[in-house]
N, CA, C and O atoms as a GROMACS GRO file, in nm:
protein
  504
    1UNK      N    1   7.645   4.524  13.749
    1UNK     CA    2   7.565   4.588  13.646
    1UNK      C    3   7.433   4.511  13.634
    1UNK      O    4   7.437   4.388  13.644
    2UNK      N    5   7.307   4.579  13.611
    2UNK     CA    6   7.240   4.521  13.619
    2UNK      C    7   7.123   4.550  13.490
    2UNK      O    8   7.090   4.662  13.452
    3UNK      N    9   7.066   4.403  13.429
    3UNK     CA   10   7.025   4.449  13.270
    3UNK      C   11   6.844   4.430  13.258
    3UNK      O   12   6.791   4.336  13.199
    4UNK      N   13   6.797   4.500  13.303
    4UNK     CA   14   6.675   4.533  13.275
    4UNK      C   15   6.579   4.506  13.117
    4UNK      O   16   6.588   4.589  13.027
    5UNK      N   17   6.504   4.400  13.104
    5UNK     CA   18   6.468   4.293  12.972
    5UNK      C   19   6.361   4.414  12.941
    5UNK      O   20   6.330   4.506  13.017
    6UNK      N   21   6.333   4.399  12.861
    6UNK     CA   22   6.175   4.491  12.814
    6UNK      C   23   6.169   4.642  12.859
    6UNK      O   24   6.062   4.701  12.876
    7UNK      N   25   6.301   4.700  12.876
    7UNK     CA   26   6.279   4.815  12.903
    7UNK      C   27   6.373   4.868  12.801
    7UNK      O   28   6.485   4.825  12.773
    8UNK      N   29   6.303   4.976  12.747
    8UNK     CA   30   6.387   5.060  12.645
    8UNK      C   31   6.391   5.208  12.690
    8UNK      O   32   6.307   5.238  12.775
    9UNK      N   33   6.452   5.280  12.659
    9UNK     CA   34   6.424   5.453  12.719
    9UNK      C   35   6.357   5.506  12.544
    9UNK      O   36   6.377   5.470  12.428
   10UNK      N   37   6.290   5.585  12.596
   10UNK     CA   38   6.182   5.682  12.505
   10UNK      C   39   6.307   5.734  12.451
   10UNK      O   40   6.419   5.754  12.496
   11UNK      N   41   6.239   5.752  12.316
   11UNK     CA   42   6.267   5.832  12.209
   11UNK      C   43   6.233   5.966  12.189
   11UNK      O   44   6.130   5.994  12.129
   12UNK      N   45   6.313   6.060  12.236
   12UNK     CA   46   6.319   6.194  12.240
   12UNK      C   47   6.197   6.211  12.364
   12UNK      O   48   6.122   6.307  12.347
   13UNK      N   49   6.178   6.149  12.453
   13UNK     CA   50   6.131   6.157  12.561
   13UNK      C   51   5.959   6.179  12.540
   13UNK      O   52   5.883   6.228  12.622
   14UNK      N   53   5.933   6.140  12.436
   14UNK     CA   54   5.766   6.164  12.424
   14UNK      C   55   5.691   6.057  12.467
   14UNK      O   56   5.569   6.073  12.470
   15UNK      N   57   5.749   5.924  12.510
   15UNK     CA   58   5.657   5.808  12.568
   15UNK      C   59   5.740   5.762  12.683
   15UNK      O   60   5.852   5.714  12.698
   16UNK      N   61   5.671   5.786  12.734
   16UNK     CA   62   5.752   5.696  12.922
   16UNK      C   63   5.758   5.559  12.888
   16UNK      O   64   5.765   5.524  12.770
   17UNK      N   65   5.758   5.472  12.990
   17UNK     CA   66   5.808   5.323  12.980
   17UNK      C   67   5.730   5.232  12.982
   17UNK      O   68   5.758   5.113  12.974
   18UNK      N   69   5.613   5.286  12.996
   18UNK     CA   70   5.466   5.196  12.961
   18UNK      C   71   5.441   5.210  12.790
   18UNK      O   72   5.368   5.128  12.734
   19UNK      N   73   5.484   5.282  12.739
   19UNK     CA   74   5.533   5.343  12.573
   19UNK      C   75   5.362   5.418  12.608
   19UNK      O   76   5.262   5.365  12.562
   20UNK      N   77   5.358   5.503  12.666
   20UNK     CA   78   5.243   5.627  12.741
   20UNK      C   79   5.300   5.760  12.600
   20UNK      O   80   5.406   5.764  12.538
   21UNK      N   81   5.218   5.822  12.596
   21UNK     CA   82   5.242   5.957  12.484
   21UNK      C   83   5.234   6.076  12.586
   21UNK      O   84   5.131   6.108  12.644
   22UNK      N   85   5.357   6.138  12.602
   22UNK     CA   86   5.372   6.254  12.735
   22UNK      C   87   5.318   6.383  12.653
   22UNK      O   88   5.378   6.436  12.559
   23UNK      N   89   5.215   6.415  12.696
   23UNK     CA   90   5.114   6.519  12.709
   23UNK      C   91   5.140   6.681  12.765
   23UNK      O   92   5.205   6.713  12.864
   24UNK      N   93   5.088   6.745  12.699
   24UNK     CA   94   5.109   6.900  12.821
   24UNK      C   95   4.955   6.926  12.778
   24UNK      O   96   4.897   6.900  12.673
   25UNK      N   97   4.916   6.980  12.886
   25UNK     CA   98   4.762   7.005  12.894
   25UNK      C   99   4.763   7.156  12.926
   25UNK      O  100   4.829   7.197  13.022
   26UNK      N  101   4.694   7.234  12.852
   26UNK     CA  102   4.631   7.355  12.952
   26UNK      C  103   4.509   7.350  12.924
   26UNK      O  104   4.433   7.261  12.885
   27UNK      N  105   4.490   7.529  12.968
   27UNK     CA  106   4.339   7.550  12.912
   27UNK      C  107   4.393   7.702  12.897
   27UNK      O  108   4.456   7.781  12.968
   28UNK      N  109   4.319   7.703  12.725
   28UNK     CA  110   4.358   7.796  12.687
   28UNK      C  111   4.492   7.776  12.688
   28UNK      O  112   4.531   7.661  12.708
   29UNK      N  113   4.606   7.897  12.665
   29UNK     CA  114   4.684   7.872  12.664
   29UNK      C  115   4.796   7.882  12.805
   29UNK      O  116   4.914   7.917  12.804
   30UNK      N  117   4.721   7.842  12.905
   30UNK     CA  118   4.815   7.879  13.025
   30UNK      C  119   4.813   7.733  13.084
   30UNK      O  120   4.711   7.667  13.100
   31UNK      N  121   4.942   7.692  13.114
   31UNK     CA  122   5.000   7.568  13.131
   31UNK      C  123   4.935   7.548  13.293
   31UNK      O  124   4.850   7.624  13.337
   32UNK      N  125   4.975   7.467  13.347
   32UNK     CA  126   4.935   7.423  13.499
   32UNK      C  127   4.997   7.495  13.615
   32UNK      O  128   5.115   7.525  13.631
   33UNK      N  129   4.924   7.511  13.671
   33UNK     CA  130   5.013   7.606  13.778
   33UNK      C  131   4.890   7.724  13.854
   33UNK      O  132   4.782   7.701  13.909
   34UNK      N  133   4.943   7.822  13.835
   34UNK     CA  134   4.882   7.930  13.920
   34UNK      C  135   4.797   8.003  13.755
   34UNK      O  136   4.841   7.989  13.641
   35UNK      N  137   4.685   8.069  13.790
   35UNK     CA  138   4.571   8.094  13.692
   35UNK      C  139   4.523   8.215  13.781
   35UNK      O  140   4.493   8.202  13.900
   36UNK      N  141   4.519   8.320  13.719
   36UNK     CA  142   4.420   8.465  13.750
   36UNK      C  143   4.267   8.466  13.717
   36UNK      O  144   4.221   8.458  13.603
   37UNK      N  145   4.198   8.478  13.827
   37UNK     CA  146   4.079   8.510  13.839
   37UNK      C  147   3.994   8.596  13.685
   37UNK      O  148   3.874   8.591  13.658
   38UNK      N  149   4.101   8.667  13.610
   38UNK     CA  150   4.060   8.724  13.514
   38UNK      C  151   4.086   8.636  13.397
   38UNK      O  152   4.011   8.651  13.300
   39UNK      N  153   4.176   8.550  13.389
   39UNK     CA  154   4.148   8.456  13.288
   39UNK      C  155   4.118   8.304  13.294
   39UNK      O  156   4.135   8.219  13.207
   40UNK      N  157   4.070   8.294  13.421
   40UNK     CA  158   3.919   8.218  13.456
   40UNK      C  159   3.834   8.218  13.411
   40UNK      O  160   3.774   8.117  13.373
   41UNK      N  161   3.796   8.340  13.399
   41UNK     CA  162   3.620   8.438  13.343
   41UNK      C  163   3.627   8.410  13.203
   41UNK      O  164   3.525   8.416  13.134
   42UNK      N  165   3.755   8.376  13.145
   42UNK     CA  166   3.724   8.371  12.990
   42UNK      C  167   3.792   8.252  12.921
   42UNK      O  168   3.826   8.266  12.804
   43UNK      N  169   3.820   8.102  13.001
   43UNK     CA  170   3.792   8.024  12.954
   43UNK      C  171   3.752   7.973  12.858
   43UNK      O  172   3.647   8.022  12.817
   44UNK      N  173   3.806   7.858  12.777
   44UNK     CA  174   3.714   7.826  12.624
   44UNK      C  175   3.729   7.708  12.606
   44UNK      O  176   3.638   7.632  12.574
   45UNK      N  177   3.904   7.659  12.634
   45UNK     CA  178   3.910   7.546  12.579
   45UNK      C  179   4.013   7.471  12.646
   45UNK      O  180   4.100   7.534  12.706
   46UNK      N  181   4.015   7.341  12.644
   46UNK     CA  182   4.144   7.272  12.673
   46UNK      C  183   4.236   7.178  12.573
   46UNK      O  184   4.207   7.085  12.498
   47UNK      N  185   4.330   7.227  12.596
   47UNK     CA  186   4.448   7.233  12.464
   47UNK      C  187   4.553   7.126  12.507
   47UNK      O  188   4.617   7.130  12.612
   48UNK      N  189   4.562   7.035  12.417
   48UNK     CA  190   4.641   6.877  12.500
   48UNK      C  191   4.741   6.834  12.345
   48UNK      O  192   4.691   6.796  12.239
   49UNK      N  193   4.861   6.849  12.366
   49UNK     CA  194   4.940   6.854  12.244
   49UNK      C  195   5.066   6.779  12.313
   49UNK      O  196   5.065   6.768  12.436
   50UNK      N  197   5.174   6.725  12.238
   50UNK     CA  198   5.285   6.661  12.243
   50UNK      C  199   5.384   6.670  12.137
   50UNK      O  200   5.363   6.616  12.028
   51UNK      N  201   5.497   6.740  12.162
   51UNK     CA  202   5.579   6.804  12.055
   51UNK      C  203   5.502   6.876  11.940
   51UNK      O  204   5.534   6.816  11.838
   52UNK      N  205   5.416   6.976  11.909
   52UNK     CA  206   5.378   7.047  11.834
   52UNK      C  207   5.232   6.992  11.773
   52UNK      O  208   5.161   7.044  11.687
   53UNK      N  209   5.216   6.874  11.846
   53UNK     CA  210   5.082   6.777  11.773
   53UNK      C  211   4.989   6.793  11.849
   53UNK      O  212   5.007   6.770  11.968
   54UNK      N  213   4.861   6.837  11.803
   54UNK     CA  214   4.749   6.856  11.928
   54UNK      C  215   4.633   6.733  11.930
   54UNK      O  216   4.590   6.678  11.828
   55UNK      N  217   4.602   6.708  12.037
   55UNK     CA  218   4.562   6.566  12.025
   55UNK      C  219   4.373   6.649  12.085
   55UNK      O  220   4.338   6.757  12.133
   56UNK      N  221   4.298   6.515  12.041
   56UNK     CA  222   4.132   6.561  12.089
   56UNK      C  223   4.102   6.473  12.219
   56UNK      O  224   4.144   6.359  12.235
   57UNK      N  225   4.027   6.539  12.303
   57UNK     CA  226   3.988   6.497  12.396
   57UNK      C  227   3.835   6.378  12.375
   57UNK      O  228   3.773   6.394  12.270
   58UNK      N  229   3.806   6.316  12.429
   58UNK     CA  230   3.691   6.236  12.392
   58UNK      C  231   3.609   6.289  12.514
   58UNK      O  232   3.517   6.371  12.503
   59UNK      N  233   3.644   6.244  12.612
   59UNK     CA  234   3.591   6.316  12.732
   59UNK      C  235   3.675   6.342  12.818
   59UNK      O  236   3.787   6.295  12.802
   60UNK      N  237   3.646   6.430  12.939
   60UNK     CA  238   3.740   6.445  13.074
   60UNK      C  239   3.647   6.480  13.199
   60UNK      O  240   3.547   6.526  13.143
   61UNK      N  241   3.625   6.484  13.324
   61UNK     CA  242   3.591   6.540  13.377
   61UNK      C  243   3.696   6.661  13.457
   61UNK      O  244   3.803   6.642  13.515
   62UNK      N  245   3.617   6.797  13.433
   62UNK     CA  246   3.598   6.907  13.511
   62UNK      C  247   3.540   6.957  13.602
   62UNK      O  248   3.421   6.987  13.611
   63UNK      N  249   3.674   6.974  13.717
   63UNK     CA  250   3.615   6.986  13.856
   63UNK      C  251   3.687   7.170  13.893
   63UNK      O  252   3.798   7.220  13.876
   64UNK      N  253   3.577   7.212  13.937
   64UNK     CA  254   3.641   7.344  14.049
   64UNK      C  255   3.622   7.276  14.208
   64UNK      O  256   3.534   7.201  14.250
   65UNK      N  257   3.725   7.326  14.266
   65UNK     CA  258   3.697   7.310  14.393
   65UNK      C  259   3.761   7.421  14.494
   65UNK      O  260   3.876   7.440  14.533
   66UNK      N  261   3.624   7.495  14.524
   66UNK     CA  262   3.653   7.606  14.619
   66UNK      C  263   3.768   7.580  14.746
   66UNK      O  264   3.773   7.466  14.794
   67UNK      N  265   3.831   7.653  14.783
   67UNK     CA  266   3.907   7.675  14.891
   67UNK      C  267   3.813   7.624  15.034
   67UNK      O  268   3.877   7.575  15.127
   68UNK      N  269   3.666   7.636  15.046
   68UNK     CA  270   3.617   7.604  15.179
   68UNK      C  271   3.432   7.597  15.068
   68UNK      O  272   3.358   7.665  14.996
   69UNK      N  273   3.451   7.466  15.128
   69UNK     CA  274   3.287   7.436  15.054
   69UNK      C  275   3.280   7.304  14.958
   69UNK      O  276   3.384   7.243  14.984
   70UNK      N  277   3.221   7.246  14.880
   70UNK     CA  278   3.181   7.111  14.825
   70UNK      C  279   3.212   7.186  14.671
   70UNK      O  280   3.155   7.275  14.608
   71UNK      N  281   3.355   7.084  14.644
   71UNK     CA  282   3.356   7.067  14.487
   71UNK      C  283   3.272   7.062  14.367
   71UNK      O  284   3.162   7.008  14.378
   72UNK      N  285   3.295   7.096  14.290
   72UNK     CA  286   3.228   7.077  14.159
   72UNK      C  287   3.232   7.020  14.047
   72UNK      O  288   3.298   7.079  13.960
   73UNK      N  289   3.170   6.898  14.012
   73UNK     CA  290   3.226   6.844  13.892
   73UNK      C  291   3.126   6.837  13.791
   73UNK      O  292   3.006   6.840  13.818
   74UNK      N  293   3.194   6.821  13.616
   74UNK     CA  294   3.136   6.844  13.546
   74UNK      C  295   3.186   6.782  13.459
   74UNK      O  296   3.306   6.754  13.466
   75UNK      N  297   3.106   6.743  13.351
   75UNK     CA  298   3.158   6.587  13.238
   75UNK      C  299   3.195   6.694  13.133
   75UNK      O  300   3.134   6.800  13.123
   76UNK      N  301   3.301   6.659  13.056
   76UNK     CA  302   3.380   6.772  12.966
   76UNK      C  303   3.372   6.667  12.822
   76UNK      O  304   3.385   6.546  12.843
   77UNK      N  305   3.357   6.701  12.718
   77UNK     CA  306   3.358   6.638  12.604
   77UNK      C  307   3.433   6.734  12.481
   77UNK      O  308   3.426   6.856  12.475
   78UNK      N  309   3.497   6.655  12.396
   78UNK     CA  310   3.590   6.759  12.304
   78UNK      C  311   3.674   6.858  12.375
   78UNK      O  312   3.682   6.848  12.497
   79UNK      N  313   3.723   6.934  12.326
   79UNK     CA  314   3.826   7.023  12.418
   79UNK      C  315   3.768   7.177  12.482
   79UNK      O  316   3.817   7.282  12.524
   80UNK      N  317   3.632   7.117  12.458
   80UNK     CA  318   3.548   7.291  12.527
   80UNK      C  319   3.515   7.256  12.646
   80UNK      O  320   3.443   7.166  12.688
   81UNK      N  321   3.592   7.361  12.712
   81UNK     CA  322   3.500   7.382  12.862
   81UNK      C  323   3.360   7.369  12.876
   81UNK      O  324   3.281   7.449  12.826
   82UNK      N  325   3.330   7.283  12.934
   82UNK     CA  326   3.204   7.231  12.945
   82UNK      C  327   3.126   7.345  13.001
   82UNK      O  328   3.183   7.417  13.083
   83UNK      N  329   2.967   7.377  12.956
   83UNK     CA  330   2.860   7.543  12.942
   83UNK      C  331   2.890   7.534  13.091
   83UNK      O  332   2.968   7.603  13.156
   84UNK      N  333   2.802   7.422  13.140
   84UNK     CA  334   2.761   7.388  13.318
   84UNK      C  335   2.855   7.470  13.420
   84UNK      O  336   2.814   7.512  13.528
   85UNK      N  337   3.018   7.492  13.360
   85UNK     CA  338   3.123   7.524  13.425
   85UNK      C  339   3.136   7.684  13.433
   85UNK      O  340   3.219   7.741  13.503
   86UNK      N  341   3.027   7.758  13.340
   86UNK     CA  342   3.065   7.903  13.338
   86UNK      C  343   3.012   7.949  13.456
   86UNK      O  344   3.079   8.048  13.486
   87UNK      N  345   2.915   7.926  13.551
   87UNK     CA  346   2.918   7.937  13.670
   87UNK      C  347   2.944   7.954  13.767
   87UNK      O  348   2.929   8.047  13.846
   88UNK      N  349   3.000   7.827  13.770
   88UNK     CA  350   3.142   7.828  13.887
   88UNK      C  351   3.230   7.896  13.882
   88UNK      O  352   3.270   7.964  13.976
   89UNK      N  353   3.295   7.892  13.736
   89UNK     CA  354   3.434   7.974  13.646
   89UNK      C  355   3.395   8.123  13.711
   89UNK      O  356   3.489   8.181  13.766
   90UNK      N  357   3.293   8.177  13.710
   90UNK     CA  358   3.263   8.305  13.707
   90UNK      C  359   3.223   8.374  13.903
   90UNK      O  360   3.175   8.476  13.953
   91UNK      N  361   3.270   8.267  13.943
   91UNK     CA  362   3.275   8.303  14.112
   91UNK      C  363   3.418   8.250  14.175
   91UNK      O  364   3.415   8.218  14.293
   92UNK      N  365   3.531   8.241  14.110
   92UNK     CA  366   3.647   8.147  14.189
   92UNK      C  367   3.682   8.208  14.300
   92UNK      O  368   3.607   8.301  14.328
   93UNK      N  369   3.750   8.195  14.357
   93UNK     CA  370   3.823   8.324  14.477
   93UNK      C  371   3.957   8.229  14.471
   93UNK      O  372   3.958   8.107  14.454
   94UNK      N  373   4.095   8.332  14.493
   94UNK     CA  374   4.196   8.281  14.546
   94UNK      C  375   4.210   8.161  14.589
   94UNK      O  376   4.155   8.149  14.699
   95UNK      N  377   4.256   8.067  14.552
   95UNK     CA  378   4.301   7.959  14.613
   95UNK      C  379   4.175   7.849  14.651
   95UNK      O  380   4.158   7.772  14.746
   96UNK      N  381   4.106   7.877  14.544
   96UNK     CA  382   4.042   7.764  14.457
   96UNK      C  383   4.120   7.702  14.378
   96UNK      O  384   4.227   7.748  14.338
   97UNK      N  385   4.052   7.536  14.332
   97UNK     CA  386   4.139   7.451  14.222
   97UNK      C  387   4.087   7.448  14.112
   97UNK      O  388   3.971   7.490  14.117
   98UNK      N  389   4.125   7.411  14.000
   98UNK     CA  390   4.053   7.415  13.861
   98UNK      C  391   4.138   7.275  13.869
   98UNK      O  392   4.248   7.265  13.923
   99UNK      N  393   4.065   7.166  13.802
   99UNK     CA  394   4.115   7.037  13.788
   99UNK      C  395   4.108   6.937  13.683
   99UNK      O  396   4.020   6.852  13.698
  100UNK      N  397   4.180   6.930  13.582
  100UNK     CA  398   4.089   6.803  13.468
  100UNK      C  399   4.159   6.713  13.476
  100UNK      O  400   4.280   6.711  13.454
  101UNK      N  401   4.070   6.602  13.517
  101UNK     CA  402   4.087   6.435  13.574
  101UNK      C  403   3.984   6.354  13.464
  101UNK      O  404   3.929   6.413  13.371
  102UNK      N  405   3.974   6.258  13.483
  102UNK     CA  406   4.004   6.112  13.387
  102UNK      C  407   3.974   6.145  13.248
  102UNK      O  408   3.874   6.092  13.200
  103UNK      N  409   4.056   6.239  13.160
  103UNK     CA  410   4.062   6.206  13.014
  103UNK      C  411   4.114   6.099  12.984
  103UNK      O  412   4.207   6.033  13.029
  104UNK      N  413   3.991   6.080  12.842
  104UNK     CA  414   3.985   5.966  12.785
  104UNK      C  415   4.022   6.062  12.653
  104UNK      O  416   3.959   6.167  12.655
  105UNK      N  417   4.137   6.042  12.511
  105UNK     CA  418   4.167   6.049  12.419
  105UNK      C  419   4.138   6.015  12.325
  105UNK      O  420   4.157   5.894  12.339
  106UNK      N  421   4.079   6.038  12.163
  106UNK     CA  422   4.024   5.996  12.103
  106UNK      C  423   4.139   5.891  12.084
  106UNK      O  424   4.242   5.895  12.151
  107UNK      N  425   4.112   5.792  11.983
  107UNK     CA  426   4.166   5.673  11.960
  107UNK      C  427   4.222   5.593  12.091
  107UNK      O  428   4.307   5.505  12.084
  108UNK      N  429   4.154   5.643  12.227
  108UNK     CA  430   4.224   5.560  12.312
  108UNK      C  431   4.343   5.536  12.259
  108UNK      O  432   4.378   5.432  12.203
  109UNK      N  433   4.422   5.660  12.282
  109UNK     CA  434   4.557   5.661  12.330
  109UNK      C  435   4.611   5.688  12.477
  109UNK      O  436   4.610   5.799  12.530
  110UNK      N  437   4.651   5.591  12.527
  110UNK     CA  438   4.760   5.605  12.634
  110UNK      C  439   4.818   5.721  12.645
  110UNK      O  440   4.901   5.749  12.560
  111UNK      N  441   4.787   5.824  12.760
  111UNK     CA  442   4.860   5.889  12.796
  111UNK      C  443   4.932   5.944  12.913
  111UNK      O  444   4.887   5.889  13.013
  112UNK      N  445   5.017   6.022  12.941
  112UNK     CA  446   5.025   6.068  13.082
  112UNK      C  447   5.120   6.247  13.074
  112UNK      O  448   5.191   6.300  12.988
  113UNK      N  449   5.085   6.276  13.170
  113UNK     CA  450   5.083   6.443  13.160
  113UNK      C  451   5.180   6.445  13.222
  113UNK      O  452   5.221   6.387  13.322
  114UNK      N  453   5.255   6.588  13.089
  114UNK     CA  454   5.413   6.632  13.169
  114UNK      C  455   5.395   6.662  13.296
  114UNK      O  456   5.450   6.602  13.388
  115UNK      N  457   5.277   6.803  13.314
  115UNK     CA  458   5.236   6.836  13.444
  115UNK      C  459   5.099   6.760  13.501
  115UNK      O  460   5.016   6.692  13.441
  116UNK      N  461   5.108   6.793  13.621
  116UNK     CA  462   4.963   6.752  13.690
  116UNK      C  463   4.898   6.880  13.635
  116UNK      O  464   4.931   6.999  13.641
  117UNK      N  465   4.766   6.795  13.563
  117UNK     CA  466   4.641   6.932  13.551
  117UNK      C  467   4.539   7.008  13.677
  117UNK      O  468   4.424   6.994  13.718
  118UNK      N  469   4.638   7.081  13.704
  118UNK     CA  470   4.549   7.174  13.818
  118UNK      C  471   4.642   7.296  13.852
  118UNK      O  472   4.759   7.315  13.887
  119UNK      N  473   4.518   7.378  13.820
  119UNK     CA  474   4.546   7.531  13.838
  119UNK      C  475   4.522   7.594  13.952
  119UNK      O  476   4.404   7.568  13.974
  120UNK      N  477   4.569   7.674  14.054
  120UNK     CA  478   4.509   7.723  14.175
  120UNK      C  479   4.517   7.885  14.129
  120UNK      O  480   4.610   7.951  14.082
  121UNK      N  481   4.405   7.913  14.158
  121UNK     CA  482   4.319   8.053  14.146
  121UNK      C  483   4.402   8.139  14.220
  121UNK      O  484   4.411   8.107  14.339
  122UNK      N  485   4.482   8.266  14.176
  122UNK     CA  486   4.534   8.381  14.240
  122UNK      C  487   4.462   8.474  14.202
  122UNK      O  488   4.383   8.466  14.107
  123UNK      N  489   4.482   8.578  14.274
  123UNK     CA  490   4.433   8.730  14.295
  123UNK      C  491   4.470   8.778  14.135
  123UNK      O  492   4.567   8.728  14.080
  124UNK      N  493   4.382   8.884  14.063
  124UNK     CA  494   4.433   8.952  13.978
  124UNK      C  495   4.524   9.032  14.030
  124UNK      O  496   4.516   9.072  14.146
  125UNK      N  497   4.667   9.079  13.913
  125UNK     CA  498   4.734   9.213  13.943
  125UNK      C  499   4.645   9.328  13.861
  125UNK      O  500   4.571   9.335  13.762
  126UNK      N  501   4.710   9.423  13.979
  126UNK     CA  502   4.662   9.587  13.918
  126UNK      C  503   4.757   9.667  13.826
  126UNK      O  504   4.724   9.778  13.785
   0.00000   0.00000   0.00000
């Protein structure tokens, strides 16, 4: 048997073992994963909560990155899709990435995400 000093298991699973605050991120309200071209176009916000508590973003950067061609990044502040991004947002094609990388949390809180934040762009249905 073997007894591991300084390690405790999370409490109802909301802080990993660095005592990290486990996060779910979307945007808007669609979790990570696969994202339609039609609710791309209407984008607003990114929504970062942990058991029912929604936490503020301080900054993040926001990146698109086309399927064939040079990424896009863009400095994100508070939980609005940054203006610079309606652009890009508004040309994705299939199997493009939508990506938000290094948030910083107000009160510098430690965190880490249930999911990885990145969405890949599918086809609308008819």
């Amino acid at each position: 048997m073997a007894v591991f000093f300084g390690y405790r298991s999370a409490d109802k699973n909301t802080h990993n073992q660095a005592n990290e605050l486990m996060v779910s991120i979307s945007l808007d309200s669609i979790p990570p994963g696969s994202i339609t071209q039609k609710q791309v176009a209407s984008l607003q916000k990114l929504i970062i909560s942990s058991e029912g508590k929604a936490y503020g973003a301080k900054s993040f950067t926001f990146a698109i990155a086309p399927k064939e061609g040079p990424a896009h990044f863009m400095p994100g502040f508070g939980n609005t899709i940054p203006q610079a991004a309606s652009y890009f947002l508004q040309r994705v094609k299939p199997g493009d990435f939508i990506i938000v990388a290094n948030m910083v949390l107000f009160n510098n809180i430690k965190y880490k995400a249930v999911l990885d934040p990145t969405w890949t762009v599918v086809a609308d249905t008819k």
